[in-house]
N, C-alpha and C positions, 0 to 999 in steps of 0.2 A: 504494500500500500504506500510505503514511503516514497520508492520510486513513480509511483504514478500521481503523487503530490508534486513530486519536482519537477514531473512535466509538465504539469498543468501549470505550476508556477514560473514555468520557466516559459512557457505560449503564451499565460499572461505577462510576463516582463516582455516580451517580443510583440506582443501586439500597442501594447502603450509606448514604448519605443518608439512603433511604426507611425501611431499617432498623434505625439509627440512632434514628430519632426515636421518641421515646416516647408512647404511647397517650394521650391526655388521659381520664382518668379518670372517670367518670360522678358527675356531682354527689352528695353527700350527701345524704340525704332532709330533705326540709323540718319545721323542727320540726312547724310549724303542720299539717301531713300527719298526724301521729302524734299517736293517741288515748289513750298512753301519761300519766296523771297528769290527766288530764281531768278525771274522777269517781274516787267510791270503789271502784267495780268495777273500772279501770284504776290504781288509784294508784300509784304508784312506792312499790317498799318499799323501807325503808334497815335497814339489819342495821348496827346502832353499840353500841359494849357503854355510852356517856354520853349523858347530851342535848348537851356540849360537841361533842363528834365525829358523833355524830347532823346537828345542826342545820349542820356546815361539810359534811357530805355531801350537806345537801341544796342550798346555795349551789353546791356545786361542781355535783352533777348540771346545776341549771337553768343556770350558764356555760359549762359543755359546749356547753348543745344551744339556748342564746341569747345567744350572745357580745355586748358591748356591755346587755343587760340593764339594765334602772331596777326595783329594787324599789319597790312600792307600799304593799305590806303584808301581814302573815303572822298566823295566826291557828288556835288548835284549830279542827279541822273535827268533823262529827257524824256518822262511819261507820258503820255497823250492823257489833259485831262487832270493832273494833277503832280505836284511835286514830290522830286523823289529823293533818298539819297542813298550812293552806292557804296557799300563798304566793301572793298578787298579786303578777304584773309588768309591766313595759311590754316589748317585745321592741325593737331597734334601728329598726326597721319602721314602730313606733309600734300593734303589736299588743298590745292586753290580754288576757292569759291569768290563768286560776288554775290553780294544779298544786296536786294532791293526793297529798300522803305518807303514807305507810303508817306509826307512828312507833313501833308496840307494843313494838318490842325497847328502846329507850331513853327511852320517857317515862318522867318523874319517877326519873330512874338518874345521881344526879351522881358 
Protein backbone atom coordinates (compact mmCIF):
# COMPACT_ATOMS: atom_id res chain seq x y z
CA UNK A 1 0.00 0.00 0.00
CA UNK A 2 2.97 2.38 0.70
CA UNK A 3 4.04 2.04 -2.71
CA UNK A 4 0.92 2.93 -4.22
CA UNK A 5 0.77 6.12 -1.94
CA UNK A 6 3.96 7.24 -3.48
CA UNK A 7 2.60 7.19 -6.63
CA UNK A 8 -0.35 8.79 -6.37
CA UNK A 9 1.67 11.25 -4.50
CA UNK A 10 4.02 11.41 -6.65
CA UNK A 11 1.15 12.18 -10.02
CA UNK A 12 -0.17 14.50 -7.76
CA UNK A 13 3.31 16.54 -7.34
CA UNK A 14 3.46 16.11 -11.35
CA UNK A 15 0.33 17.21 -12.01
CA UNK A 16 0.42 20.66 -9.81
CA UNK A 17 3.90 21.05 -11.22
CA UNK A 18 2.31 20.95 -14.71
CA UNK A 19 -0.04 23.46 -13.51
CA UNK A 20 1.95 25.54 -11.99
CA UNK A 21 3.87 26.54 -14.68
CA UNK A 22 3.02 29.33 -16.64
CA UNK A 23 2.40 29.41 -20.59
CA UNK A 24 5.30 31.03 -22.39
CA UNK A 25 3.61 33.75 -24.06
CA UNK A 26 3.77 34.14 -27.95
CA UNK A 27 6.27 36.51 -29.04
CA UNK A 28 5.60 40.14 -29.85
CA UNK A 29 5.11 40.82 -33.46
CA UNK A 30 8.10 41.81 -35.21
CA UNK A 31 8.50 45.53 -35.92
CA UNK A 32 9.94 44.91 -39.34
CA UNK A 33 6.29 42.65 -39.89
CA UNK A 34 4.27 45.88 -39.59
CA UNK A 35 3.48 48.25 -42.26
CA UNK A 36 2.48 50.69 -39.69
CA UNK A 37 4.62 54.28 -40.50
CA UNK A 38 6.05 52.87 -43.76
CA UNK A 39 4.58 55.50 -46.06
CA UNK A 40 2.13 58.32 -45.97
CA UNK A 41 -1.00 56.16 -46.31
CA UNK A 42 0.26 54.16 -43.20
CA UNK A 43 1.98 56.92 -41.19
CA UNK A 44 1.80 56.92 -37.52
CA UNK A 45 -0.35 59.93 -36.31
CA UNK A 46 0.77 61.66 -33.04
CA UNK A 47 -2.01 63.96 -31.52
CA UNK A 48 0.50 66.41 -29.34
CA UNK A 49 -1.00 69.98 -28.41
CA UNK A 50 3.42 71.29 -29.13
CA UNK A 51 6.06 70.27 -31.46
CA UNK A 52 8.12 69.85 -27.86
CA UNK A 53 5.64 67.00 -26.94
CA UNK A 54 4.95 66.04 -30.41
CA UNK A 55 8.45 65.22 -31.53
CA UNK A 56 9.36 63.17 -27.71
CA UNK A 57 6.15 61.17 -28.90
CA UNK A 58 7.42 60.27 -31.78
CA UNK A 59 11.00 59.17 -30.12
CA UNK A 60 9.09 57.37 -27.66
CA UNK A 61 6.78 55.58 -30.27
CA UNK A 62 9.99 54.35 -32.52
CA UNK A 63 11.69 52.95 -28.61
CA UNK A 64 8.80 51.04 -28.10
CA UNK A 65 8.77 49.19 -31.04
CA UNK A 66 12.92 49.38 -31.67
CA UNK A 67 14.42 49.14 -28.48
CA UNK A 68 18.36 49.74 -28.67
CA UNK A 69 17.52 52.05 -31.96
CA UNK A 70 20.42 54.56 -33.62
CA UNK A 71 18.84 57.41 -35.01
CA UNK A 72 20.12 58.58 -38.56
CA UNK A 73 18.15 61.27 -39.27
CA UNK A 74 14.73 63.13 -39.22
CA UNK A 75 13.25 65.28 -41.70
CA UNK A 76 9.63 67.01 -43.00
CA UNK A 77 8.24 64.55 -45.26
CA UNK A 78 5.93 65.41 -48.56
CA UNK A 79 2.33 63.86 -47.74
CA UNK A 80 -0.46 64.74 -49.81
CA UNK A 81 -2.96 66.36 -47.43
CA UNK A 82 -1.10 66.64 -44.46
CA UNK A 83 2.27 67.19 -42.76
CA UNK A 84 4.72 64.63 -42.11
CA UNK A 85 7.97 63.98 -40.51
CA UNK A 86 10.40 61.39 -41.50
CA UNK A 87 12.72 59.73 -39.10
CA UNK A 88 15.65 57.40 -40.39
CA UNK A 89 16.85 54.69 -38.08
CA UNK A 90 19.04 51.90 -37.68
CA UNK A 91 17.12 49.09 -35.78
CA UNK A 92 19.43 46.95 -33.03
CA UNK A 93 19.59 44.39 -36.07
CA UNK A 94 21.26 46.61 -38.02
CA UNK A 95 17.98 47.35 -40.00
CA UNK A 96 17.23 50.65 -41.93
CA UNK A 97 13.96 51.99 -41.67
CA UNK A 98 12.08 55.22 -42.32
CA UNK A 99 8.93 55.92 -40.23
CA UNK A 100 6.49 58.20 -41.28
CA UNK A 101 4.49 60.62 -38.94
CA UNK A 102 1.41 62.19 -39.25
CA UNK A 103 2.56 65.72 -37.45
CA UNK A 104 -0.65 68.17 -38.53
CA UNK A 105 -1.87 68.47 -34.89
CA UNK A 106 1.48 70.08 -33.70
CA UNK A 107 3.59 71.42 -36.52
CA UNK A 108 4.68 74.95 -36.06
CA UNK A 109 2.58 74.85 -32.27
CA UNK A 110 5.37 75.86 -29.69
Amino acid sequence: MTSMWRAVAGIGTLILAVACTSATPAPPESPSSSSEGQNCETAVLIDAPNEREGIAAEYEWIARRFPGYRRLGQSLGACKGFRSDVVNIETAAGEKRSIVFNIESFFGKW
